[in-house]
N, C-alpha and C positions, 0 to 999 in steps of 0.2 A: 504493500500500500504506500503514497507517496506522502511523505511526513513533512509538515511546517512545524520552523519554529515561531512562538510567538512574539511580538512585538514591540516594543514599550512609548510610550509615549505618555509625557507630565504636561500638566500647565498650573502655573502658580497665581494664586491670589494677586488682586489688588489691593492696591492702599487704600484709604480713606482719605480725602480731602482735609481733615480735620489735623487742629496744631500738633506738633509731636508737646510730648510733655516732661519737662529737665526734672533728674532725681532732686532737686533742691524744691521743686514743689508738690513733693508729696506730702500729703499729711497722713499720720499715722494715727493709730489709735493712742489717747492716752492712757496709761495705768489704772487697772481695772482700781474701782473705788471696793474699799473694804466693809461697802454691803454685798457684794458681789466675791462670792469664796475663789480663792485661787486653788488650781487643779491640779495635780502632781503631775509632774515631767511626764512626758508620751513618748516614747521611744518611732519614729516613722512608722514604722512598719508594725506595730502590734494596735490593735485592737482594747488590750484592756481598759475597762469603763473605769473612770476616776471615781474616787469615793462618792460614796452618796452625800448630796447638798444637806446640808440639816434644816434647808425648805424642801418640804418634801413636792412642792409644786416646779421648781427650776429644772430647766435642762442645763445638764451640765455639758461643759466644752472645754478641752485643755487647752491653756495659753491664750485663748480671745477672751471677747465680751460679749455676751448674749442677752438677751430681756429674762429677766428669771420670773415667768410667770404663768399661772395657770393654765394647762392645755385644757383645748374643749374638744369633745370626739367630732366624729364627721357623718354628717349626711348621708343616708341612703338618696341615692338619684338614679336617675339613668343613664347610661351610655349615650352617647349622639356626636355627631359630627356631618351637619348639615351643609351643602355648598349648594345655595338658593340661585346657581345655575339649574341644577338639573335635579331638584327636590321642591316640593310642596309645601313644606313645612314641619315640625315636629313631631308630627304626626306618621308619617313617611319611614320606614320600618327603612333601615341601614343597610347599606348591599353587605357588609360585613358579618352581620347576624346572619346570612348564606353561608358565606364564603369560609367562616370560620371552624364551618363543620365539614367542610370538605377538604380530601386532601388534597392539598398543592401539590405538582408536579416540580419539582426540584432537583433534577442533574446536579451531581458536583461539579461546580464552575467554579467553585470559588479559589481566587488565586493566592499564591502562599505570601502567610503574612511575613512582612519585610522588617528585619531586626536591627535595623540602624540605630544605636542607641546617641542619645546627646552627651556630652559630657557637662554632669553636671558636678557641681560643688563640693557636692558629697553624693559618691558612687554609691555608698549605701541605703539610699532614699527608695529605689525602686525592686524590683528582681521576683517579688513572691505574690502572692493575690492574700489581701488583710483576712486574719484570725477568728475564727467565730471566737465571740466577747466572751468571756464569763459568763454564766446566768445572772442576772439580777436576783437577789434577794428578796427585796421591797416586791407590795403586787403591781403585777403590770396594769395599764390603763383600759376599759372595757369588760363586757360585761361575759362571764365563760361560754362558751358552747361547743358540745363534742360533733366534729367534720368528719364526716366519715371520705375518702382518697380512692380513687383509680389504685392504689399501688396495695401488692398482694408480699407479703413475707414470702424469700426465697431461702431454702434451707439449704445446704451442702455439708456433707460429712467430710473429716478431716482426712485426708489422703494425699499421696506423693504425687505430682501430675510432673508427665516429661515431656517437656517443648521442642520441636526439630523446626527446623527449618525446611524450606521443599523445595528442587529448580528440577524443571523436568527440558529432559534435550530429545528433540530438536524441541523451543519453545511453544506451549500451550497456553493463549489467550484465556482462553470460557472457563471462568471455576466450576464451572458444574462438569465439564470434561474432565477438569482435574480431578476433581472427588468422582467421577464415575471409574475413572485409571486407578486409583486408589481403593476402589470398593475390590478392583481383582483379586489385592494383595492383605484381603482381610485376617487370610489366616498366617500371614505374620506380625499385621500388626495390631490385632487383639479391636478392642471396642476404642473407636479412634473420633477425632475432632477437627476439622479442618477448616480453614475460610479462606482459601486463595495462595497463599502464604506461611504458614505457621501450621504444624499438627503437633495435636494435642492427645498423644498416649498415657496409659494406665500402669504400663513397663518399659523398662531399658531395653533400647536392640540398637543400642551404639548405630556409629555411621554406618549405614549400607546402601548398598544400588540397588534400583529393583529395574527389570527388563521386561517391558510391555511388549508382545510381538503385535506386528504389523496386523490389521485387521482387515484388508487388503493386498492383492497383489501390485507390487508396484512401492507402497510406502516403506516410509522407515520404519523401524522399532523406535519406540519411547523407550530412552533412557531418566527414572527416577532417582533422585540423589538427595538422602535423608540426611540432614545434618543434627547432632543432639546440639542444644544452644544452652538448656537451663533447665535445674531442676528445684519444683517448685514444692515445699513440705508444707507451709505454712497457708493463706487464703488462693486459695487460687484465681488466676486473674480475671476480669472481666471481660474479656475476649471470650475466653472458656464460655465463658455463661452463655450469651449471647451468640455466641456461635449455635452451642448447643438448640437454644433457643431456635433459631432458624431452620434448625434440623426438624424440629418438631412443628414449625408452622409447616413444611415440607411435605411431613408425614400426613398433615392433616388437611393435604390435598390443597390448600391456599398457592395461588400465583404470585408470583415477587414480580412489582411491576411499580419502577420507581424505588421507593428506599419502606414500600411498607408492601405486605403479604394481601392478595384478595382470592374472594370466593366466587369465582364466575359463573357458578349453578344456583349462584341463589340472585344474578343480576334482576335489576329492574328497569326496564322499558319503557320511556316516557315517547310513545311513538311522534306524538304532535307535533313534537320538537328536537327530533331527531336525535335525541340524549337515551345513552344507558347509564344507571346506576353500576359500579360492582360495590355492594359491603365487603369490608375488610376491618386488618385492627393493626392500630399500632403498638408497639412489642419493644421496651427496653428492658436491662438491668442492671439497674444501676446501684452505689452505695449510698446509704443515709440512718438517721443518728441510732435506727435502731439494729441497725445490720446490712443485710441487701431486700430490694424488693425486684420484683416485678411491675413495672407500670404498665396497664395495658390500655388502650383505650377504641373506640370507633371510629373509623373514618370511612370516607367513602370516595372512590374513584371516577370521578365524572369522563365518563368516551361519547363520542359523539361517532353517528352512524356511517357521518358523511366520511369520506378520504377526503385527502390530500388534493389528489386529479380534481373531484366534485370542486371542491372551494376553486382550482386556478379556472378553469371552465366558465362557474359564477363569474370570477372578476372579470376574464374575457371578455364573455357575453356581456356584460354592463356598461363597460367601460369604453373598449374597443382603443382607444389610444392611451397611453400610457400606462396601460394596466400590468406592465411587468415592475415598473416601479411603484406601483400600491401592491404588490405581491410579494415585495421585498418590506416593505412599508410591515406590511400586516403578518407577517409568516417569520422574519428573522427574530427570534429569540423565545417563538413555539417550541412545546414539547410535542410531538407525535409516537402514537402509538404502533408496533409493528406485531397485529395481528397472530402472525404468524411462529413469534416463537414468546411474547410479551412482551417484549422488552421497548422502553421509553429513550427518544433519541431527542436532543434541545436541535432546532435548523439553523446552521448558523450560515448558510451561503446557498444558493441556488446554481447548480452548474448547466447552463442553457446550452453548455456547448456539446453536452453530453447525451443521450437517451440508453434505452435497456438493450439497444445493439453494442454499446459500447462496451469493450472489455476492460481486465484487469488481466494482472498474474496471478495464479495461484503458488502456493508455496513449494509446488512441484517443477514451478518455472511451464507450466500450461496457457495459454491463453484459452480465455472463456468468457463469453458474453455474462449482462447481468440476467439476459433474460433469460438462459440455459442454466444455470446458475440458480436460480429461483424456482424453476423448474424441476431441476434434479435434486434438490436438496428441500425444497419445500413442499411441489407439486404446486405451485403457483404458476398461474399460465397470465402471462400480462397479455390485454387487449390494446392497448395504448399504445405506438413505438414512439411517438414524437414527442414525449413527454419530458422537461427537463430531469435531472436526479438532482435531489438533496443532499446538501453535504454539511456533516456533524462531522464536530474536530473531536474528536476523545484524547480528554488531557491526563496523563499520565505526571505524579509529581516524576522528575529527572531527566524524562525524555523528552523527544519532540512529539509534537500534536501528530497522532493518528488521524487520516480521513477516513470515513466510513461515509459511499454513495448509497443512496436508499433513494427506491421506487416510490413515487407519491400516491402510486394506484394502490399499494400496497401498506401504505401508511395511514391510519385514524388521527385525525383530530382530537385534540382533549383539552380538558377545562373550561373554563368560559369565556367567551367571547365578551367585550363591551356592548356590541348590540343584544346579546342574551341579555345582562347587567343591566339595559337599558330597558328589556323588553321584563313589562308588571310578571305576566302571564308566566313567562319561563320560571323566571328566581321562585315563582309564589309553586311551579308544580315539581321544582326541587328540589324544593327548603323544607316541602311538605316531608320528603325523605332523609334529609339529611338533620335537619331541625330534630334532635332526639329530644325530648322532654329524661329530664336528670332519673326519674324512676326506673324509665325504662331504656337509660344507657347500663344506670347500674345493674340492670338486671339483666340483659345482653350480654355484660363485662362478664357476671356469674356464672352464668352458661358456659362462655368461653372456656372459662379456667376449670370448670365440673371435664368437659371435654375434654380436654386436652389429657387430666386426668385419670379417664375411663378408656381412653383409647387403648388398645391392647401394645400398638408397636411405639406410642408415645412415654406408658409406662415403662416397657423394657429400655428405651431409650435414658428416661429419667432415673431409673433403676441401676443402671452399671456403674453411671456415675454420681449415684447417692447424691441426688439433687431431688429436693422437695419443693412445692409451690404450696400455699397459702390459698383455701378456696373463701373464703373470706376477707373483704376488704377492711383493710388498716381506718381504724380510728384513732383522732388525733386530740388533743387539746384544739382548741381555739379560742378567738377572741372576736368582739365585734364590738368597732367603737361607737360610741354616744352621735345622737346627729350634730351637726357642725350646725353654727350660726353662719347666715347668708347678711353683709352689710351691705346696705345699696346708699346712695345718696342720701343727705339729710338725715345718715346716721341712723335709716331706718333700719332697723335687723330683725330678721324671720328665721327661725327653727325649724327647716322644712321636715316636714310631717314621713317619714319615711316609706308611708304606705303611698306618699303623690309621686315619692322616687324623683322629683323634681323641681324647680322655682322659676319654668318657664312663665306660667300665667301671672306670678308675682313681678318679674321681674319687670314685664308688660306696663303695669304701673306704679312703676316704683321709680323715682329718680335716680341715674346714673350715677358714678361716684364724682366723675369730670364730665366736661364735654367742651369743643372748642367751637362756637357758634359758626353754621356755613351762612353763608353771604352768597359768594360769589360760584353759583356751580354750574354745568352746562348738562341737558341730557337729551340725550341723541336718540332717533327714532326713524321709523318710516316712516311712509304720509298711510299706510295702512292702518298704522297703530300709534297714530294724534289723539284718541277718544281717550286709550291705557294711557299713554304717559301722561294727558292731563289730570286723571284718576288717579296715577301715581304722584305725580307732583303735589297733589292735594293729599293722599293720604298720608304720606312719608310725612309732611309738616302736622298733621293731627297725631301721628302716630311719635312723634319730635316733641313736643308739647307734653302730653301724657308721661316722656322720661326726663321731662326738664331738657334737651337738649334742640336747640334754636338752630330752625331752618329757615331760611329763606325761599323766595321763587327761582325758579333751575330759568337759564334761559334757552329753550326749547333751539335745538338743531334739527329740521324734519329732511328725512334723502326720498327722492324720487324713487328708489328701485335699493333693493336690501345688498348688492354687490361688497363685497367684500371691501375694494377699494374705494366708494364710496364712504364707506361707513372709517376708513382709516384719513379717507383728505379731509371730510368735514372736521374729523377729531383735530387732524393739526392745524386747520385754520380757526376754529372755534379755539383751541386752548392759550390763553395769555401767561403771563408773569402772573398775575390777580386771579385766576381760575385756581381754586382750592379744590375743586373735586370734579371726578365724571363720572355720569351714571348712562347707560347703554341697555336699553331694550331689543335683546336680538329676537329676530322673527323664530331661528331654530337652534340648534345646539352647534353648528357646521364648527369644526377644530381650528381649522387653518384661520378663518373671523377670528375668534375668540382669541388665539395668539397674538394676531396680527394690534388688534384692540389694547392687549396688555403691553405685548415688546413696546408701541408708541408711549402707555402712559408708564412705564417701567423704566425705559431706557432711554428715550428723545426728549419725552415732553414729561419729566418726571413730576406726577401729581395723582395721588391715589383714586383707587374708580369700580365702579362697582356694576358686574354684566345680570343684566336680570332678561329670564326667557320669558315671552308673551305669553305662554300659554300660562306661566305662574299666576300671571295677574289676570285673566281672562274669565276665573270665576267668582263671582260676585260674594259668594260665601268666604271663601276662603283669602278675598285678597287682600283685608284688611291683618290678618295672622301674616300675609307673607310680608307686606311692607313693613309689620313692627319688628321681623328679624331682620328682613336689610335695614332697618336704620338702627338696629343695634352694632349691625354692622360694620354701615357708615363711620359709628362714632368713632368703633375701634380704629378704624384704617383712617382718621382724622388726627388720631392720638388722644382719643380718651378711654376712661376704662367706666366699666359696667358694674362691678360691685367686686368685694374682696372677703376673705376671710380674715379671725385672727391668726396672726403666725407668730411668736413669741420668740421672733429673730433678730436682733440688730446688727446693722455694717455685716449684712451679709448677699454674696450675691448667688440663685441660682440658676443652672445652665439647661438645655438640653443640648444632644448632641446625635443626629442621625441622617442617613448618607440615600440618598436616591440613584439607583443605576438606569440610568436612560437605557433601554434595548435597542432605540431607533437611532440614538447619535452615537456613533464610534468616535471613540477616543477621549471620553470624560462621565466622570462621575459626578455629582454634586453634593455635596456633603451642606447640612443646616447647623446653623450655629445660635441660639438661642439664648440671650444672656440679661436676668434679671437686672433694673437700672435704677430700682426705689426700693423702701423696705416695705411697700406693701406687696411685691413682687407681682403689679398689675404694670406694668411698663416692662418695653424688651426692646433692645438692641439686636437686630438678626442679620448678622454679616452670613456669606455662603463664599463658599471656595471648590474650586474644581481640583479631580484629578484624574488618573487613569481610568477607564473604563472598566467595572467591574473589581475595584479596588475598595475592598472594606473597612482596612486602616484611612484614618485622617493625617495627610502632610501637612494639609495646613492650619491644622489646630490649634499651635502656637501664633499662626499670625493672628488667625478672630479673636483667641486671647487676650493679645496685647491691645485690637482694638476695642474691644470690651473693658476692658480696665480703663485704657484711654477715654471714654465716652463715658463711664464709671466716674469716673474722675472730676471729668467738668461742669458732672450735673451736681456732684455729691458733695466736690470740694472733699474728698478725702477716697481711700482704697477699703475695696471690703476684708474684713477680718477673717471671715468662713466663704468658702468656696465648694460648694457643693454641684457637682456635675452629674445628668443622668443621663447616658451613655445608649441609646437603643440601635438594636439592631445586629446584635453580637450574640454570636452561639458560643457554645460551651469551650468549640475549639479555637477560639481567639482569645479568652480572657487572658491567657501568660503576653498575649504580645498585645496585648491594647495598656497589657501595665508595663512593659517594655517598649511600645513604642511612643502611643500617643500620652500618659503621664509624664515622659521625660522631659515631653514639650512644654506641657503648663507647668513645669518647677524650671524650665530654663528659663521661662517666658517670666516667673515671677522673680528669678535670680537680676534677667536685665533690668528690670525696672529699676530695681533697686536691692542694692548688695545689705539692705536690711529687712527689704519688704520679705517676711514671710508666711503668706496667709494658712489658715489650718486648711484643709482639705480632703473632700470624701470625693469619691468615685463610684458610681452605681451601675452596674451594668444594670438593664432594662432586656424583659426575654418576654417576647407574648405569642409567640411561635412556641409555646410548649405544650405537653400530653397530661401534665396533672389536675385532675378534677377534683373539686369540692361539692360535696352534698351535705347536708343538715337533713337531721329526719326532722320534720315538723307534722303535729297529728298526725302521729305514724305512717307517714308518709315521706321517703327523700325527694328531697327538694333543690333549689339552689339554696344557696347560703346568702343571708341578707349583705348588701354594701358594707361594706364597714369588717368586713370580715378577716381575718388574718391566722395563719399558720407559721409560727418559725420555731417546731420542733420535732421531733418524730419521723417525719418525714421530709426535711430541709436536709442540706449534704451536712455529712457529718465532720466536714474541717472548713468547711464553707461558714461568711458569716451573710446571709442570704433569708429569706422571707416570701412566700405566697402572700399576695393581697387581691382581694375584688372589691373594686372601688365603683364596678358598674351595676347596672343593673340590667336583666335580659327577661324579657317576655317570654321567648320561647325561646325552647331549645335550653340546653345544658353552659352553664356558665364558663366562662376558660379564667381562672386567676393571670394574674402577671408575677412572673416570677422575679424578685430584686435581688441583685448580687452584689455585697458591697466587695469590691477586687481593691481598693485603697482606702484609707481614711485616717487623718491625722487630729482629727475632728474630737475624738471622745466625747460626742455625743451618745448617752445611751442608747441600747437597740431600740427600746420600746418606744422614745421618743424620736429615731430614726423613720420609723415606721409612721407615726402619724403625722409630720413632717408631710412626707410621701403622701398617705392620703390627703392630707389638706391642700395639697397642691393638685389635685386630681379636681379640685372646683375652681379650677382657676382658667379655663378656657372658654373664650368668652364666645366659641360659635356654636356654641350649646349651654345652655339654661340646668345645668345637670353636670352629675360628674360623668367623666372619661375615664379610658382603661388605665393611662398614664399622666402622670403628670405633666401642668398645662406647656414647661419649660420643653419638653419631650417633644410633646402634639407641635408644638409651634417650631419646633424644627423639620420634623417631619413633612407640617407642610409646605413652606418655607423652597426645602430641598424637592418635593415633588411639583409645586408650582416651577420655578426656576428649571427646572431638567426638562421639565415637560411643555412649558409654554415660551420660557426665554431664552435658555441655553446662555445666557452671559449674566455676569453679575449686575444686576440691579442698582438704580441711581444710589447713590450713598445716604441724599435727603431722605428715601425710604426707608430706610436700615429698622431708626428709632419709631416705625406707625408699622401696623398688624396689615400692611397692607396684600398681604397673601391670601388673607380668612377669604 
């Protein structure tokens, strides 16, 4: 096969326009006053919690100053994250409440993280991921309740296990060949373990060769070369496990397709729309504080009926000119399915120069078509010749990229599309199956594991190697805190009721906290839809009024005909120096408009602006609810804020941090930088930085830093003291190198400022892509677990200092926790007050009237870095930075 290597390509941040700032004008904190207890020394890297305060209300923090004052618990609310482009209003159920119970198709793409260390001051700052704390003594805050978890106790008896290594000549790609080569020579190597790599025996049989003959005339014999590497007396490793484990999804007839096992005899057909369901489960084992578990959970593999060939055909037929670049457009960075043997390939190229006449070499040095090829090996008979082939790079860490051409007649479609996303009807008939209500996951999970159990060749399996499962799910301690107070303007504060799950209708008439009165605004329209935006401009100022925030009359832009380029000249001759804001009625949702709309008031004409779609405002019921979220909107993207909680913080600032990979633009990432700029932590500075394509470390972390401080600085007249960062978007195999790469940056970035500035500092990984469930039985019945809910023991990692929290709330369908990792923290803030921290920031997003799955510093990076990748591709005016103007 012909092999590329891969590429590289960087590009670095901008500056900011704004003054640099000399270390002679920093202000520092002064000396904490002696109502306020000083903390014992913090060693960087440890963890332990400084003595308890002898107010038993203070959080404590070594080395800063913090408000020592009262925490109040947090609000149950709802989930939401509304964008009144292409939603209705609150009402309007989440494409994510779908999508969250399906599973994603995810190839390994991801590229290895890069170990460039800074040289900082003191080498001993970074290197380990922080200490689970000590227990607290004192009671934690909220009120108890027992969680019952996805995760089943895994037992294993003590025993020697002997690790070999495997190379088999001439080279064998497909681990199922291997272990099928492998099964010949069972009677010498006893009841064995294997996963591509690495076998896993019960006795010593030193190095030896083992000699596969030819299976035809014509081949070579496989030679096998067992190497012993380690011998293991004590726990044996998690590879073992989970290997095993895979053995037994195997046994039990489940297809591996993607990174999790399904059952294609029990799929479901949703003919209308051309979708099958397959149920399956996902299958880890991992350690945690009580031993090892089993986590298993549901998921569901969404295929679609149509192929590959069907989709390029559509776009043909439709399009007729230029349809091979909307076929590149919409297909590069698909997953597709290959029928015929399961297995999931990502498209990363289209080779048009090629069809199924075209050959390859075989490893016999043969030439052979693809379509004799498919034939002989599959019994696939292609109809098609003129068809291009698809080409997937298979990245191997060390080597170069493998290509693999694949037939598109022969390839499924999978996941969902944006037009499905967009269409009511699809999402509502496969949410209907994938939406599990928590009783009856847990009781599917039950089955599973009874199963697996009773099976005759799954017990022998489990048997040899004195491995036991748990048919009963783990119960835990928990916690659920008190509801938060919601502050809105005029100091009015509300207690939301936890059974409203929300304080959208309050917030409706409640005065804003700020607002900056608009004057001068402009809003653009067709001559079709003169009648809505006059209805608009009328309601948005009654709907202004009701939160205290003063609007003026818009002055009306009307275009003859809805073109694209109309709708972007009017914008630039309509907007002055004196134009504070723009608001845009599009006729439809069309991409390429909506872009073109922003790039002008983002990057040319920089003045924030707000795209609302006709049909929102077209019904008479509902259009006065849609105008009062856009002018909550507005406010925010003017620069005011909408209400706050208490947070018993001072001179502190916090960050989000999460990185967007464009699939459509080669050669950059965008990474969001979200950084608090007040202590009610309603103001945010969001600088963005680009990098390589498909690169999950941040290079430039250190610059948004510095301009965060910088911008910190001249609002604050002083530096923050605590530095808390919440890090999304990182799996369990980056945490060593997000504390080896991108930590080294914010302590170089705090060293230059100044050779005395040294703030305390936590680092949170944020994980919402994970398999552990929470239930609560309520009226004997499991349920979800109310908002406010929390886990950080039993089932949290057992050297980890890390926490389960659901800060949302969900209608239907089974709840997903967010998992929190602290990987740094020099902070000595207690766990327990780390945690509500967390949740109190979870009501801090102001495009929903409710809490969020994460924290609002988090969310506003997120989207931040998905606006910008998706609509601008360049870094946004600087003026914007300090206004929400993404929401």
């Amino acid at each position: 096969m012909p092999r590329k290597k891969k590429g590289k390509n960087q590009s670095e941040p901008s500056d900011p326009t704004s003054p640099p700032i000399e270390p002679s004008q920093l202000s520092h904190s002064a000396p904490m006053s002696t109502s306020v207890r000083q903390s014992t020394s913090v060693d960087v890297m440890s963890t332990s919690v400084s003595p308890p305060s002898t107010k038993k209300t203070a959080w404590s923090r070594g080395g800063g100053r913090l408000l020592a004052q009262a925490l109040h618990g947090i609000t149950p609310a709802t989930r939401r994250d509304d964008d009144l482009l292409s939603s209705q209003g609150p009402d309007r159920r989440s494409k994510e409440e779908v999508e969250e119970y399906v599973e994603r198709p995810s190839p390994s793409t991801e590229m290895g993280a890069r170990r460039r260390m800074i040289q900082l001051a003191n080498d001993d700052e970074v290197g380990n991921l922080a200490k689970k704390p000590i227990a607290s003594v004192t009671q934690k805050p909220g009120r108890p309740i027992t969680i019952f978890t996805n995760h089943f106790l895994f037992e294993a008896k003590q025993q020697t296990i002997y690790q070999y290594m495997v190379d088999f000549w001439p080279e064998v790609e497909k681990k199922g060949l291997k272990r099928k080569l492998l099964e010949e020579h069972r009677d010498v190597l006893g009841a064995f373990t294997f996963d591509g790599a690495m076998l896993f025996l019960q006795k010593q049989i030193g190095d030896i060769e083992l000699i596969q003959k030819a299976s035809a005339e014509g081949q070579q014999p496989i030679r096998i070369g067992i190497k012993f590497t380690n011998e293991i007396s004590k726990a044996a490793p998690l590879q073992l496990y989970n290997t095993t484990l895979k053995n037994i999804l195997r046994l039990l007839k489940l297809k591996l397709i993607g990174r999790n096992y399904f059952d294609p005899s029990r799929s479901i057909r949703i003919e209308r729309h051309d979708v099958e369901l397959w149920p399956g489960y996902f299958t880890a084992i991992n350690p945690n504080d009580r031993g090892i578990a089993l986590v298993a959970d549901v998921a569901h593999k969404v295929l679609r009926t149509d192929t590959v060939l069907d989709f390029l055909h559509r776009l043909q037929g439709t399009l007729h000119r230029g349809w091979k670049d909307m076929v590149h457009q919409q297909l590069i960075g698909q997953i597709v399915l290959t029928r015929y043997n399961n297995r999931t390939y990502r498209i990363d190229d289209l080779a048009w120069d090629m069809n199924p006449h075209s050959t390859f070499q075989k490893r016999s040095g043969e030439q052979m078509s693809y379509q004799k090829y498919y034939s002989l090996s599959y019994g696939k008979n292609i109809s098609v010749m003129d068809q291009p082939l698809l080409v997937h790079r298979h990245k191997t860490k060390g080597r170069p990229d493998e290509i693999i051409y694949l037939i598109p007649e022969l390839c499924s479609m999978t996941g969902i599309t944006d037009d499905m996303r967009a269409d009511f009807h699809v999402m509502q008939d496969i949410s209907h199956h994938t939406r599990v209500p928590p009783d009856v996951r847990a009781d599917e999970l039950q089955k599973f594991i009874a199963n697996t159990t009773r099976n005759p060749e799954v017990a022998k399996e489990l048997a040899q190697w004195g491995f036991q499962i748990s048919s009963e799910m783990m119960q835990v301690p928990g916690r659920v805190f008190a509801p938060e107070t919601i502050i809105f303007g005029k100091n009015k504060r509300v207690t939301v009721n936890p059974e409203t799950e929300e304080w959208s209708n309050v917030s409706k008439q409640s005065h804003v906290l700020s607002s900056n009165p608009l004057k001068l605004w402009i809003l653009v329209h067709t001559y079709k839809n003169r009648a809505l935006a006059q209805d608009f401009a009328f309601n948005v100022g009654k709907a202004g009024s009701a939160i205290g925030f003063s609007i003026g009359p818009p002055q009306f832009l009307e275009l003859k005909d809805d073109r694209k380029n109309s709708f972007l000249e009017v914008i630039k001759r309509g907007v002055s120096k004196e134009t504070e804001f723009v608001a845009v009625i599009l006729p439809n949702s069309q991409a390429d408009r909506y872009d073109g709309i922003k790039q002008i008031c983002c990057l040319e004409l920089p003045v924030p602006s707000q795209c609302i779609l006709a049909k929102n405002l077209s019904n008479p019921k509902k259009v006065m609810s849609v105008c009062q979220n856009i002018i909550r909107q507005i406010n925010c993207k003017m620069g005011g804020e909408l209400w706050m909680v208490d947070v018993p913080l001072k001179k502190a600032m916090i960050i989000g941090v999460d990185v967007y990979h464009d699939t459509l633009t080669k050669g950059q990432s965008v990474c969001g930088f979200s950084a608090s700029m007040n202590q009610t932590f309603t103001k945010y500075f969001t600088p963005v930085c680009f990098q390589k394509t498909g690169q999950e470390l941040v290079d430039g972390l250190g610059e948004c830093m510095r301009q965060a401080l910088q911008q910190y600085f001249i609002l604050n007249k002083y530096l923050p003291d605590l530095i808390l960062v919440y890090r999304d978007g990182v799996g369990d195999g980056m945490l060593h190198a997000i504390v080896d790469h991108e930590i080294p940056q914010l302590l170089d970035t705090f060293r230059k400022f100044s050779e005395n500035y040294k703030p305390h500092v936590t680092v949170v990984v944020v994980k919402k892509r994970i398999h552990t469930r929470m239930f609560a039985k309520i009226s004997g019945k499991l349920q979800n677990p109310p908002p406010g809910s929390i886990i950080d023991t039993d089932c949290v990692h057992k050297d980890w200092y890390d926490f389960f929290l659901v800060s949302q709330s969900v209608r239907q369908g089974t709840v997903t926790p967010t998992h929190y990792h602290v990987v740094y923290d020099t902070s000595g803030i207690a766990p327990e007050h780390m945690q509500q921290l967390t949740y109190k920031m979870c009501h801090l997003y102001y495009n929903w009237a409710g809490t969020i799955r994460v924290p609002a510093p988090c969310q506003n990076a997120h989207k931040v870095a998905y606006f910008v990748g998706k609509s601008l591709h360049k870094n946004p005016d600087f003026k914007l930075q300090h206004k929400l103007y993404y929401l």
